[in-house]
BAMARFI-379946 format. One record per residue (C-alpha): residue number from 1; z, y, x. Coordinates in nm, 2 decimals, always signed. Each point is the difference from the previous one (the first is absolute). Last residue first. Example, Ala and Ser with C-alpha at 12.3 -4.5 7.8 and 13.67 -1.06 7.14 Angstrom:
2
num up north east
2 +0.71 -0.11 +1.37;
1 +0.07 -0.34 -0.14;
This chain:
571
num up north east
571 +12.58 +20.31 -9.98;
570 +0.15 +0.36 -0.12;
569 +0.10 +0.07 +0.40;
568 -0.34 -0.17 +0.11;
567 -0.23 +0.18 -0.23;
566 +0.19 +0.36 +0.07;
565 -0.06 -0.04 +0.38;
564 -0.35 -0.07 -0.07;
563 -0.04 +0.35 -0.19;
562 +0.20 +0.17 +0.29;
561 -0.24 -0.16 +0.25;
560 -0.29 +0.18 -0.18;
559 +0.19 +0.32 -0.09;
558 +0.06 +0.01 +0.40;
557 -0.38 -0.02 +0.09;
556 -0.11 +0.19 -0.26;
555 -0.33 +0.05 +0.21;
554 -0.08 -0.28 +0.19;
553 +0.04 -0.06 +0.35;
552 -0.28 -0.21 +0.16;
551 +0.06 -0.16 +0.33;
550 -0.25 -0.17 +0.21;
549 -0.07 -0.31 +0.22;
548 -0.30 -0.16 +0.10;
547 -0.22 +0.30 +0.18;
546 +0.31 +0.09 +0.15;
545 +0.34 +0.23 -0.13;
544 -0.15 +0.17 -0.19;
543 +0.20 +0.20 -0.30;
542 -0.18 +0.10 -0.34;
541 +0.20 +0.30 -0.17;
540 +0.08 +0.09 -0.37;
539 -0.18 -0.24 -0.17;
538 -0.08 -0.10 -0.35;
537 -0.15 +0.28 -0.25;
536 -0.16 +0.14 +0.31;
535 -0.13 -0.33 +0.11;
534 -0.14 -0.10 -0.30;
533 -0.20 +0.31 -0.07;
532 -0.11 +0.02 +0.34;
531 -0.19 -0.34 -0.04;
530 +0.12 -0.34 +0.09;
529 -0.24 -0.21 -0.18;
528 +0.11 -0.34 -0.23;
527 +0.23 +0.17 -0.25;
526 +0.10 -0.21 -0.29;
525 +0.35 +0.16 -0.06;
524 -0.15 +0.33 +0.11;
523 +0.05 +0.17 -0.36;
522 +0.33 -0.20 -0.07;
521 +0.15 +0.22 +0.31;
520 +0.10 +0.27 -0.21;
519 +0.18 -0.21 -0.27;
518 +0.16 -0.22 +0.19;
517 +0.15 +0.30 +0.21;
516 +0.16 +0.18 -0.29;
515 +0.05 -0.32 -0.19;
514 +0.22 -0.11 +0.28;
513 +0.13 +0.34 +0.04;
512 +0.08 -0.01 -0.38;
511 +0.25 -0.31 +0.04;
510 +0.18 +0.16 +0.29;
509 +0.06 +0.32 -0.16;
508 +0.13 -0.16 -0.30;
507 +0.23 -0.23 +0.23;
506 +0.11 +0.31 +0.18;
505 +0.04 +0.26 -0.28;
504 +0.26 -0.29 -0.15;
503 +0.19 -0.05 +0.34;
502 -0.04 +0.36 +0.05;
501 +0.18 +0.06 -0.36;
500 +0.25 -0.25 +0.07;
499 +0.16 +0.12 +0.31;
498 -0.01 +0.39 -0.16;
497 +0.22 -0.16 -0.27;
496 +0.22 -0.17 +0.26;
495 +0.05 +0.36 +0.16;
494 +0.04 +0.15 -0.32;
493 +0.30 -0.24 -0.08;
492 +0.18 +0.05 +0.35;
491 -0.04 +0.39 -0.07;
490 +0.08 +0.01 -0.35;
489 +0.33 -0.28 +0.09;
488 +0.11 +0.28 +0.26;
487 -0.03 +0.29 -0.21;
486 +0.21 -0.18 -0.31;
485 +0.26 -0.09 +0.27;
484 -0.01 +0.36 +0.17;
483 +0.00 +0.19 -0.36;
482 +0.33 -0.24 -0.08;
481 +0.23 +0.08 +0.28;
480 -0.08 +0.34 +0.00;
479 +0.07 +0.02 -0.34;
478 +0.31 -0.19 +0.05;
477 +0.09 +0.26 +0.29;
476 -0.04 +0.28 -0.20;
475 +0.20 -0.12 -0.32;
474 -0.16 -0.14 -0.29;
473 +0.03 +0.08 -0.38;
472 +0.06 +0.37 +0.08;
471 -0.26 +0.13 -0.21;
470 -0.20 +0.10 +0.30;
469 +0.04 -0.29 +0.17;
468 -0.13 -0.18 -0.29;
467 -0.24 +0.22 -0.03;
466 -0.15 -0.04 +0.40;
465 +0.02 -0.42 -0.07;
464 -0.24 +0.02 -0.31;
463 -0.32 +0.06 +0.21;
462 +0.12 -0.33 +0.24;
461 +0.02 -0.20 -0.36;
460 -0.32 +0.09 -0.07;
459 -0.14 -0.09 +0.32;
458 +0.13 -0.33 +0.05;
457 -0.15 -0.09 -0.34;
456 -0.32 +0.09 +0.08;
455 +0.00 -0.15 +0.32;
454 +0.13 -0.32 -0.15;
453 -0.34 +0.00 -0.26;
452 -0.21 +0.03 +0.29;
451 +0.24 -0.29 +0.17;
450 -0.09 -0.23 -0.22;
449 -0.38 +0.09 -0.09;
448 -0.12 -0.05 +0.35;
447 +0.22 -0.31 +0.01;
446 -0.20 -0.14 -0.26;
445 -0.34 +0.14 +0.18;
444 +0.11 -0.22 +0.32;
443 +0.07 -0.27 -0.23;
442 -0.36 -0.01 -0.13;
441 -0.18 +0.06 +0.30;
440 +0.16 -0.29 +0.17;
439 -0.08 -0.23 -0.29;
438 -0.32 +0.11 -0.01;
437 -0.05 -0.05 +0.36;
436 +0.15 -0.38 -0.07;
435 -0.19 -0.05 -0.33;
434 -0.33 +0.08 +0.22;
433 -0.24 +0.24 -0.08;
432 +0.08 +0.20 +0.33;
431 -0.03 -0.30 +0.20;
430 -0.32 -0.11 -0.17;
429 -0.18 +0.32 +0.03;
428 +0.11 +0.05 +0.40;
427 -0.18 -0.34 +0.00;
426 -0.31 +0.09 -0.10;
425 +0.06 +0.31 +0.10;
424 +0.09 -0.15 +0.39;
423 -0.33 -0.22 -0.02;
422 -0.23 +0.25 -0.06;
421 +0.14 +0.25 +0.28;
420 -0.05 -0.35 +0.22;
419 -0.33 -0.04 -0.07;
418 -0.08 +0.36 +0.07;
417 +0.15 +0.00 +0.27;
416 -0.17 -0.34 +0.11;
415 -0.35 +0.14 -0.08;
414 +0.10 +0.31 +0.17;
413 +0.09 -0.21 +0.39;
412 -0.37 -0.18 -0.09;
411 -0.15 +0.38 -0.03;
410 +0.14 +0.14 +0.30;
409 -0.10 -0.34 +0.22;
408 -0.37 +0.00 -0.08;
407 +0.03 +0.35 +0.01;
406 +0.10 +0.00 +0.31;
405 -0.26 -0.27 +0.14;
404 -0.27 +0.18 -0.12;
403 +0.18 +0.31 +0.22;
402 -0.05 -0.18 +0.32;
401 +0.33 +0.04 +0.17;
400 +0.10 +0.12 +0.28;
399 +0.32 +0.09 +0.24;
398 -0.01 +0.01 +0.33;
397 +0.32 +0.03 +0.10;
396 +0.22 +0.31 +0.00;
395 +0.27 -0.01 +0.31;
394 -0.28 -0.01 +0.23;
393 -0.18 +0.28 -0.09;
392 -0.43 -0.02 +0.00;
391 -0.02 +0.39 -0.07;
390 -0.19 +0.06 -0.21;
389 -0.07 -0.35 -0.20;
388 +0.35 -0.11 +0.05;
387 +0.19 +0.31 -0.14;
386 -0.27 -0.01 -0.30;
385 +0.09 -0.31 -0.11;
384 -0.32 -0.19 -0.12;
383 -0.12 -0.07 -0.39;
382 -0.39 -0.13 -0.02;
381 -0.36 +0.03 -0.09;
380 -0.26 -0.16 +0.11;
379 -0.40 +0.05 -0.02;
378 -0.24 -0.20 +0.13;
377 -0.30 +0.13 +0.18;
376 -0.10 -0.31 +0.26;
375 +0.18 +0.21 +0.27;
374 +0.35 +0.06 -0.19;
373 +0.05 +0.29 -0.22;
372 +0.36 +0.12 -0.06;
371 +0.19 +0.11 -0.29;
370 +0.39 +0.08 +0.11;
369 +0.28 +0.12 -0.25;
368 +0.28 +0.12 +0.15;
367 +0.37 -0.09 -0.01;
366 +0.27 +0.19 -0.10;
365 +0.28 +0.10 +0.27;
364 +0.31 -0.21 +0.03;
363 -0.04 -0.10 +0.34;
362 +0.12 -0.38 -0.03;
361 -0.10 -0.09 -0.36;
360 -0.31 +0.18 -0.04;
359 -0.08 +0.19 -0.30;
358 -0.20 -0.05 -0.31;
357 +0.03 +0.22 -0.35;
356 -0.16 +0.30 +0.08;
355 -0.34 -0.11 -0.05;
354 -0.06 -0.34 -0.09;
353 -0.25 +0.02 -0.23;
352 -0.25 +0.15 +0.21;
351 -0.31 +0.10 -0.16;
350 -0.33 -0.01 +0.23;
349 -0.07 -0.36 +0.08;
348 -0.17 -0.04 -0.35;
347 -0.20 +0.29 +0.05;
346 -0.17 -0.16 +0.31;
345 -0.20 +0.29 +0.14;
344 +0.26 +0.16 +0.16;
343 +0.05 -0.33 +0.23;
342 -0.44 -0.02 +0.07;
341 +0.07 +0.39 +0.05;
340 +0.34 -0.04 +0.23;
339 -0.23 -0.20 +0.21;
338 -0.25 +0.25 +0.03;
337 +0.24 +0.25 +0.13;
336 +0.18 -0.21 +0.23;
335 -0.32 -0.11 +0.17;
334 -0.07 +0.38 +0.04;
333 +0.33 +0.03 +0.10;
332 -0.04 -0.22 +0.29;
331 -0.34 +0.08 +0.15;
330 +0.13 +0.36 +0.01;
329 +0.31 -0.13 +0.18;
328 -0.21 -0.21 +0.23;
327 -0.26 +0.27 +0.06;
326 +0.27 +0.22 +0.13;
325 +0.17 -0.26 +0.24;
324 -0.32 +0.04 +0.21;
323 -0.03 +0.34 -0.04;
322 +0.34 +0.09 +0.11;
321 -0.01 -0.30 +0.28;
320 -0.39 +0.23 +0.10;
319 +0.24 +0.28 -0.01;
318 +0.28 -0.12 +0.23;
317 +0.31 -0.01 -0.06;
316 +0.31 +0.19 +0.09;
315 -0.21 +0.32 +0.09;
314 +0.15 +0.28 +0.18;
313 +0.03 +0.37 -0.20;
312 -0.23 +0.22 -0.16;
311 -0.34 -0.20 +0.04;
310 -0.13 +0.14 -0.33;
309 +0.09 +0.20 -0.27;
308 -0.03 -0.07 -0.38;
307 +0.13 +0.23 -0.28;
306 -0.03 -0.17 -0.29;
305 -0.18 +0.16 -0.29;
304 -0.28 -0.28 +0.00;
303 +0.25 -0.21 -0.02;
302 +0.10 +0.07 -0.33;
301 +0.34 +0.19 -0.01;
300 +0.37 -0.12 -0.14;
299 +0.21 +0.26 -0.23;
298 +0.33 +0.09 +0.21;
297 +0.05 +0.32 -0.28;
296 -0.23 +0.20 -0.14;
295 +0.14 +0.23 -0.20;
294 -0.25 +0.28 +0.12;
293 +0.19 +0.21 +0.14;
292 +0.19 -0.29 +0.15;
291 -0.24 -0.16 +0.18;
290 +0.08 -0.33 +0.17;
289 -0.36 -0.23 +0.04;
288 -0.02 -0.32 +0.14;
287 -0.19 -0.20 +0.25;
286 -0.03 +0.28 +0.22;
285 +0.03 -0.18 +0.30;
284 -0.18 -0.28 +0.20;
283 +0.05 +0.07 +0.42;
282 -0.24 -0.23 +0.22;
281 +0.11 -0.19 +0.27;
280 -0.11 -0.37 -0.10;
279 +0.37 -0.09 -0.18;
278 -0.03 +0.35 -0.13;
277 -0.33 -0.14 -0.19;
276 +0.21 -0.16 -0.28;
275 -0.12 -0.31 -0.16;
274 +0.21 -0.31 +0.10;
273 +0.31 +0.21 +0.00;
272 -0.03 +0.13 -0.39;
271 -0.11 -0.41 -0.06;
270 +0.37 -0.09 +0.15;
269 +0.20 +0.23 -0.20;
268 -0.15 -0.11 -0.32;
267 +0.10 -0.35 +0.06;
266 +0.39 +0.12 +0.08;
265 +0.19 -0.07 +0.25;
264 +0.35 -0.06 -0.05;
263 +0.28 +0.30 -0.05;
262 +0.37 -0.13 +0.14;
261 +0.21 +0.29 -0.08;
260 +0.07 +0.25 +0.21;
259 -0.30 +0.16 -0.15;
258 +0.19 +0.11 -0.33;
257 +0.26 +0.15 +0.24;
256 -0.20 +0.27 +0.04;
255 -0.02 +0.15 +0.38;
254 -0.34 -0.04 +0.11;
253 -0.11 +0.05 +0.37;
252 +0.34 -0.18 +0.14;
251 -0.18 -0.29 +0.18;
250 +0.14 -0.24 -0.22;
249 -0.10 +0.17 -0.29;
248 -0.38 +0.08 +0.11;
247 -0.05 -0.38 +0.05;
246 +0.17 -0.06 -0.32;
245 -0.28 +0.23 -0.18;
244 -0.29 -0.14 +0.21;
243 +0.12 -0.38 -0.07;
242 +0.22 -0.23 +0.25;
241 -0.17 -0.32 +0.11;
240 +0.19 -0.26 -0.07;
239 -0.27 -0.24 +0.11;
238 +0.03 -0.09 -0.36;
237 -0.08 +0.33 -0.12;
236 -0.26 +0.07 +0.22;
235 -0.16 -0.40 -0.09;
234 +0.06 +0.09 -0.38;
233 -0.20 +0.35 +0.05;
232 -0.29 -0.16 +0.18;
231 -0.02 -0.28 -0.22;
230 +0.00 +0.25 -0.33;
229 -0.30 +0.20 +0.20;
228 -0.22 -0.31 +0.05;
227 -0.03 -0.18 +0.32;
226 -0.36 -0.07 +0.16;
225 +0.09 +0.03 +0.33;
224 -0.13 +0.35 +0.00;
223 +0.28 +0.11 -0.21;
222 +0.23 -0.17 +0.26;
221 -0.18 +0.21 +0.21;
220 +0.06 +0.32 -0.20;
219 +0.35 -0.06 -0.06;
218 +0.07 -0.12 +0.38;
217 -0.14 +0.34 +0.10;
216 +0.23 +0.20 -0.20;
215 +0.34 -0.22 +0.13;
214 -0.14 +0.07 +0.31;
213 +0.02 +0.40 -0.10;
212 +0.38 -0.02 -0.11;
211 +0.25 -0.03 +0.30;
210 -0.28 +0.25 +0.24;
209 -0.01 +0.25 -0.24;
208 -0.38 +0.12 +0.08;
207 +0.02 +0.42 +0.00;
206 -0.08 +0.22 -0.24;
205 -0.05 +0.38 -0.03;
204 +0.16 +0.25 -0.22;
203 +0.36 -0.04 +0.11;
202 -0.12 +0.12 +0.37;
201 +0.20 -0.04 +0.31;
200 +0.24 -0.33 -0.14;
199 -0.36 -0.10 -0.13;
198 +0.04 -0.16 -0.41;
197 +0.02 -0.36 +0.04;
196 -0.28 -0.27 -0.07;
195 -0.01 -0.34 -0.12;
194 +0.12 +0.04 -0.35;
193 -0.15 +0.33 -0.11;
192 +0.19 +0.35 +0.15;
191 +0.28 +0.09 -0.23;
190 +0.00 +0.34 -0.20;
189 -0.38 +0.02 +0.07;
188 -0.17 +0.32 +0.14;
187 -0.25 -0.17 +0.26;
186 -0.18 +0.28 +0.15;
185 -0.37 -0.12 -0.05;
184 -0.10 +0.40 +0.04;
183 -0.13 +0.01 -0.39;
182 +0.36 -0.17 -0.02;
181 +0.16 +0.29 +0.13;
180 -0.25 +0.25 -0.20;
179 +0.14 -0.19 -0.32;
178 +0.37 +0.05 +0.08;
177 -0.02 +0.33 +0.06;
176 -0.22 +0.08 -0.30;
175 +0.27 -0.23 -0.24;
174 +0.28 +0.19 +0.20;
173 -0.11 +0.33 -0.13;
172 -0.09 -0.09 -0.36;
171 +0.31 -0.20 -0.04;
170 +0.16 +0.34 +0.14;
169 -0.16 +0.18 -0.27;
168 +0.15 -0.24 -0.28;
167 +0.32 +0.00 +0.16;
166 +0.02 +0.37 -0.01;
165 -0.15 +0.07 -0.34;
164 +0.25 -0.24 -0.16;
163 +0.26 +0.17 +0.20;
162 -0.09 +0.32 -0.13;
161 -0.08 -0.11 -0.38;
160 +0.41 -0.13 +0.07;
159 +0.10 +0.37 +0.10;
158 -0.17 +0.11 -0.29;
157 +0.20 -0.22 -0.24;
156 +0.29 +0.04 +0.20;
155 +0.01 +0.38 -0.06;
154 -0.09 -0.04 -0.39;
153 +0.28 -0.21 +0.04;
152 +0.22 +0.28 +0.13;
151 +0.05 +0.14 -0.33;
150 +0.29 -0.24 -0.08;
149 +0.20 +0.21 +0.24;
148 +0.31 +0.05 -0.20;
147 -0.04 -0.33 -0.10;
146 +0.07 -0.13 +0.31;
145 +0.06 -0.37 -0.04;
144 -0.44 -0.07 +0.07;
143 +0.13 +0.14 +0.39;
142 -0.30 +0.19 +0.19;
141 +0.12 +0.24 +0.28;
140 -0.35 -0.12 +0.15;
139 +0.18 -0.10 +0.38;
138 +0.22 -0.24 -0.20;
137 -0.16 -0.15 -0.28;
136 +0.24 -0.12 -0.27;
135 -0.09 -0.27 -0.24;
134 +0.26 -0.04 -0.32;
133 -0.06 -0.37 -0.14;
132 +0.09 -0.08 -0.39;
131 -0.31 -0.25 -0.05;
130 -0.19 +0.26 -0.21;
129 +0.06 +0.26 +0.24;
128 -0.12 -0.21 +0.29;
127 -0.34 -0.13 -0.18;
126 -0.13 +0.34 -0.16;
125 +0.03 +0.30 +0.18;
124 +0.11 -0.10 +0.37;
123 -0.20 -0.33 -0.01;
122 -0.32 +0.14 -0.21;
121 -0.03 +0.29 +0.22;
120 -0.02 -0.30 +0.30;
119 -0.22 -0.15 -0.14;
118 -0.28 +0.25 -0.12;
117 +0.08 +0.21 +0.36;
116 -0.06 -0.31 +0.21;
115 +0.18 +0.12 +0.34;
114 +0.35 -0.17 -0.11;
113 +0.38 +0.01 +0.12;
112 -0.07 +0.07 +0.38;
111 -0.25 +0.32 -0.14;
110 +0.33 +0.16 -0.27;
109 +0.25 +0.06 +0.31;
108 +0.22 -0.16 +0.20;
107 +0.09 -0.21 -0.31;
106 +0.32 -0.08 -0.23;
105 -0.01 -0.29 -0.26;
104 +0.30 +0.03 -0.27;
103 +0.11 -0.27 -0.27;
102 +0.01 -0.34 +0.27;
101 +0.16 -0.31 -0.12;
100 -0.13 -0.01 -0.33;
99 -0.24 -0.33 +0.06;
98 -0.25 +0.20 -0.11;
97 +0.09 +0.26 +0.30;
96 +0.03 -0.28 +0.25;
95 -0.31 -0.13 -0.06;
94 -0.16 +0.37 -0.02;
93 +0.12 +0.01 +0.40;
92 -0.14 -0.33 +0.07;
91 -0.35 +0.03 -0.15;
90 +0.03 +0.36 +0.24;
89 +0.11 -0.20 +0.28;
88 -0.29 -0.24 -0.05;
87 -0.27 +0.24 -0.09;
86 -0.29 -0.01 -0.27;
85 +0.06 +0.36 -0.11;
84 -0.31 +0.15 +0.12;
83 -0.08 +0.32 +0.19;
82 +0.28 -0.01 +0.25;
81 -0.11 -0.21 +0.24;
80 +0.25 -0.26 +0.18;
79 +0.06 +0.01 +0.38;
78 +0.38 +0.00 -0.09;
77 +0.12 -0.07 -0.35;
76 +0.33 +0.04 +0.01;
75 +0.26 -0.08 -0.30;
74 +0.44 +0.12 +0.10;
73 +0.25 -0.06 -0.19;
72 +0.32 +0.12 -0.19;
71 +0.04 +0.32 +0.08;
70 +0.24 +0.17 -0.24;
69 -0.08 +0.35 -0.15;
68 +0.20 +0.20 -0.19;
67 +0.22 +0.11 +0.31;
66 -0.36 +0.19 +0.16;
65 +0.03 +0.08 +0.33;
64 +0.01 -0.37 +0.11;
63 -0.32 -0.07 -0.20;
62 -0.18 +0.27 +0.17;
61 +0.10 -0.14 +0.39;
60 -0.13 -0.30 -0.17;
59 -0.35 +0.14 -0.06;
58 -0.01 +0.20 +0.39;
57 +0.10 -0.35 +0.12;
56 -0.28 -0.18 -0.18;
55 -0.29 +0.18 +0.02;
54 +0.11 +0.04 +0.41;
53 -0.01 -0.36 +0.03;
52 -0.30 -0.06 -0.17;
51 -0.16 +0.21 +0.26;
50 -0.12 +0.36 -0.06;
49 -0.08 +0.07 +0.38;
48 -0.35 -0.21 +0.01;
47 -0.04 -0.32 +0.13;
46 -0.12 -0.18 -0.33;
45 -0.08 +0.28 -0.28;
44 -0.35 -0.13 -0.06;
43 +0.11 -0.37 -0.06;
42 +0.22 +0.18 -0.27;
41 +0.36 +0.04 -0.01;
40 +0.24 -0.02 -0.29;
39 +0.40 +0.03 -0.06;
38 +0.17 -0.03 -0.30;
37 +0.38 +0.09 +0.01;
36 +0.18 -0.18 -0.32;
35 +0.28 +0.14 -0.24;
34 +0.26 -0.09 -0.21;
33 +0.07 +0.30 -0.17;
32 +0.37 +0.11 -0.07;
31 +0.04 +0.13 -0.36;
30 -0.06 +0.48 +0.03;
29 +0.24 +0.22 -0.09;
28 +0.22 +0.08 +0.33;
27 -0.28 -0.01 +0.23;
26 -0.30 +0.14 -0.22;
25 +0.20 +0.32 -0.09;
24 +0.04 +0.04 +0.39;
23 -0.35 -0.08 +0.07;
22 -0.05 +0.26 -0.23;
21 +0.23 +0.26 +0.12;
20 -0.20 -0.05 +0.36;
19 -0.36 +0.02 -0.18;
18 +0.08 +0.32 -0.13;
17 +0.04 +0.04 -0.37;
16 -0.22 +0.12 -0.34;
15 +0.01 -0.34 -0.09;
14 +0.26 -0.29 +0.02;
13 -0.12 -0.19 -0.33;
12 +0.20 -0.15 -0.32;
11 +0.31 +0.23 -0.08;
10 -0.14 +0.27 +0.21;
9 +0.11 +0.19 +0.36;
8 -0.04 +0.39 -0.06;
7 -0.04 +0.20 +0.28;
6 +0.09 +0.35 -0.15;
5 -0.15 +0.34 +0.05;
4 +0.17 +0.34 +0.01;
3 -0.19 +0.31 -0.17;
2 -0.01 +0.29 +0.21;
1 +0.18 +0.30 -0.15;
């Protein structure tokens, strides 16, 4: 006679059963999983069938299958590639999971999660175990919960090599694509360069952007009128002239937030203009390198690795303007260069002692050290706001000042400091030796004393209360009486006690801080050079508010007033 099987359902797994009895097990034994839909599309993907859309509905049609699991929220990445981690939704999706608000991350399938087979094994092997997260993959059949299954990782591990393969091959692919586009001069930037616009018939070729391209040609001449690149950029920003990425923001090309900010023009921003050759017709690209089979990634080229094509689109300037303003740059920078060699060569202008500690008063942000060479060779060095010097704002005004002068003023503001310090122990000493402080002291120890010895006494007669009960020498509501009298007098009596003892702490604590600081400052009682040393013992933050007025906050700030306060109470 045939022997009859069993399906047998264990204590600690749900193995040897089909996949509908499991989900069953799973429903009625498993905690409620707070759970999040991830969603990811590459720049490849764009325009195809598989839309974020349809990654998200077919997840949360899962979810609502499953009565363990709870959708919570949603993280999309969309135009993203999968073969790194560095990923905004994805940042935002582990946020969430530190912060404990998510416990279960359900994908499409294995590729939308990660294409970096090292990283993204480490993820579901190492990272989301270890912070208590269950990761289910939809279209794999993969859940980390299903024990019953655990063999399925060797599964995932392969299918991850795959997708690692696959991204890698297709970075191969669209690297040669790309390449023999720009071999072609086929423009194959994400946003065409200030001045131009990508052709409504053709993305890959370029067309003069009719808003942007005299604000081109006014750079170069004004370049040609002798004006350096910092001019330039105040006069654009002053002229209100709005920059490449605000430009693009306003006319709906980039979506961030970030760049509905108000973004300046920068210095560096100016020179890259100055010197491309799109603004004479040629096409520049190639200037760095993606490659991910070989880990390269977004490394910059030498020129002579560029991919240069000429008279691709319509001019903006003309070459022999190109040329002209060309020679001025190079001219320029190499006067900048042997400048910064006479200033290098200085060793005494080199350290900055000052670093980190000074800030402007209007704009908040620290100031920058300056060394300049005027025409007769002469070096100088001072402090300007930054906000001014970029980008020439009205509400921030021009703030320097010549850092011998600072010192000057640094060191005479540390003399008095330290004078006054000095001063305070001498007399903080005489306060605290006085017959009146004594006095104080003394009485406050007496009563110390007092009511240590009435604490003791309260509490042996509240430890003989319960016996007296017990032997019937007091009724209940006597003792009751009684424990709440002795209770209350402990309580007003401790309180007075804990009074005292601050009080006491308070004028010890205040004596030693004076020695404290008297006796760490004696070193630079005779000082007459502000070094680094000085300052860092000293100050906490240099204010300017002019060349003529500053602030210095010291450190111990509070303990400082605190000791002064003391000297006038005791006076």
């Amino acid at each position: 006679m045939p022997r009859t099987s069993r399906k047998i359902v264990q204590n600690d797994g749900v193995e040897n059963v089909s996949k509908e009895v499991r989900d069953i097990f799973m429903q009625i034994s498993e905690k409620i999983y707070n759970a999040a839909i991830y969603g990811r599309l590459s720049g490849e993907d764009l325009g195809r069938a598989d839309t974020i859309e349809n990654q998200v509905l077919l997840v949360q049609k899962y979810i609502e299958s499953k009565p363990y699991l709870k959708l919570c929220e949603t993280f999309i990445d969309n135009g993203q590639t999968g073969t790194n981690f560095n990923r905004e939704g994805f940042k935002n999706l582990m946020e969430a999971v530190k912060r404990g608000k998510i416990n279960c991350i359900v994908v499409k399938d294995l590729s939308r999660f990660g294409r970096d087979y090292i990283e993204t094994g480490d993820y579901l092997e190492k990272i989301l175990p270890f912070m208590g997260v269950r990761f289910i993959s939809v279209n794999d059949g993969y859940d980390s919960h299903d024990t019953a299954r655990s063999g399925d990782i060797l599964t995932v591990a392969l299918k991850n090599l795959i997708n690692d393969m696959y991204a890698k091959d297709i970075s191969r692919k669209v690297r040669t694509a790309f390449e023999t586009k720009q071999r072609k001069g086929e423009f194959i930037g994400g946003h065409a360069p200030y001045g131009y616009l990508k052709s409504p018939d053709n993305k890959n070729r370029l067309i003069i952007n009719e808003e942007t391209a005299p604000i081109v040609r006014d750079m170069f001449q004004w370049k040609l009128d002798g004006m350096t690149d910092i001019a330039i950029m105040r006069k654009l920003n002053a002229l209100g002239v709005l920059s490449p990425s605000n430009y693009l923001y306003s006319k709906g090309l980039v979506r961030h937030e970030k760049f509905s900010k108000k973004i300046f023009w920068g210095r560096d921003y100016i020179g890259i203009i100055l010197t491309n050759q799109v603004y004479i017709g040629h096409t520049v690209q190639g200037k760095t390198k993606c490659d991910l089979n070989l880990g390269i990634k977004n490394k910059h080229q030498s020129k002579d690795k560029w991919i240069t094509v000429e008279n691709t689109h319509e001019p903006i300037i003309t070459a022999a303007v190109f040329e002209a303003v060309g020679n001025i740059v190079e001219k320029q920078s190499l006067e900048s260069t042997e400048k910064q060699k006479s200033i290098t060569a200085d060793n005494s202008l080199k350290e900055n002692i000052f670093l980190k500690i000074i800030y402007c008063s209007v704009c908040g942000k620290r100031m920058s050290r300056r060394r300049t060479v005027n025409q007769r060779g002469k070096i100088y060095v001072h402090f300007s706001c930054p906000t001014y010097d970029l980008h020439f704002a009205e509400n921030c005004k021009s703030k320097i000042i010549p850092e011998k002068k600072l010192k000057e003023m640094v060191l005479e503001t540390i003399q008095q400091q330290i004078a006054l310090l000095s001063e305070i122990k001498n007399v903080s000493k005489k306060i605290n030796d006085s017959p009146k402080v004594k006095n104080q002291e003394k009485k406050l120890k007496e009563e110390q004393q007092a009511i240590e010895q009435k604490l003791y006494k309260l509490n042996s007669l509240r430890s003989f209360l319960y016996n007296d009960l017990q032997d019937n020498l007091l009724t209940e509501k006597e003792y009751d009486y009684k424990r709440q009298k002795y209770e209350a007098e402990s309580s007003l009596l401790t309180l007075r006690l804990n009074e005292i003892s601050t009080e006491l702490k308070k004028h010890s604590k205040d004596f030693a801080t004076a020695n404290k600081y008297a006796a760490e400052m004696r070193q630079f009682e005779n000082i007459d050079e502000l070094t680094r040393e000085v300052l860092t013992a000293f100050v906490e933050k240099i204010v300017i508010y002019d060349r003529n007025t500053i602030e210095v906050k010291f450190k111990y700030q509070d303990e400082f007033e605190r000791l002064k306060n003391y000297i006038v109470y005791n006076l």
